[in-house]
N, C-alpha and C positions, 0 to 999 in steps of 0.2 A: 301705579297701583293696578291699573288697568291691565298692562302687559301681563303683570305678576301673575292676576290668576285670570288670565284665560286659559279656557278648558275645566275652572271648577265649576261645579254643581251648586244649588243652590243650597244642599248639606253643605257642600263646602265651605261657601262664604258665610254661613253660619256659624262654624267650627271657628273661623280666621276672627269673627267678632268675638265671638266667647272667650277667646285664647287671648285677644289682646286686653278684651276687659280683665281677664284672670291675671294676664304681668303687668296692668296699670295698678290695679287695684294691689300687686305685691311688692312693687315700685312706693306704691305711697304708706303702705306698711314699713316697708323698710327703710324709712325718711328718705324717697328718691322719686323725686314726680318731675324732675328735669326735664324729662325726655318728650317729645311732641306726639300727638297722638298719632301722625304718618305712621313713626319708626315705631311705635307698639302694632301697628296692626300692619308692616314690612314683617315685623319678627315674627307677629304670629301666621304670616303669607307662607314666610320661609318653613316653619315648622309643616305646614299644611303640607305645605308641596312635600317636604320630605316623606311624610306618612302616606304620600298617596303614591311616591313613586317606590316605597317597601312595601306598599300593598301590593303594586304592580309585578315588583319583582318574585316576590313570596306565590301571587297567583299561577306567574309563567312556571314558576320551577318546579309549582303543584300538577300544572295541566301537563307540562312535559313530564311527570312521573307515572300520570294515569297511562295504564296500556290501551293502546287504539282498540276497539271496536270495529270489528263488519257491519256496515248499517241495511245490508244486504237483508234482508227478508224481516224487516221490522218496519208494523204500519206506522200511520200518520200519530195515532198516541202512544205510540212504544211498545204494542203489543208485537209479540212473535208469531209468525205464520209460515209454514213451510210450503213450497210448490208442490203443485199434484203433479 
């Protein structure tokens, strides 16, 4: 479990307990509580990582769409200033 989520945040391993309480709790709705509490919160690992690495992917394809900037004559808070 350990390997699983290194590199989440502590939202993350938040999300990973919520998630696997959400499919125990819809396991024992659905007369199904078989399963050990490991493999609910594997499942809800696997989910985690998946949303983080479509966050990841959705971020790049956003930043690689924005047009580059000259950061050429912009101060320290973003203001514009032209040379005398």
């Amino acid at each position: 479990m350990v390997e699983a989520t290194e590199g989440f945040t502590g939202a993350d391993l938040k999300r990973v307990v919520e998630d696997a309480k959400g499919l125990y709790a819809y396991a024992r709705v659905a007369g199904d509580g078989s399963q050990t509490s490991s493999s609910y919160l594997m499942e809800a690992v696997k989910g985690v990582a998946a949303n983080k690495a479509r966050y990841a992917q959705a971020e790049a394809a956003a930043r690689a769409s924005l047009p580059t900037r000259d950061r050429r004559g912009v101060g320290a808070f973003g203001e514009f200033f032209t040379a005398s």
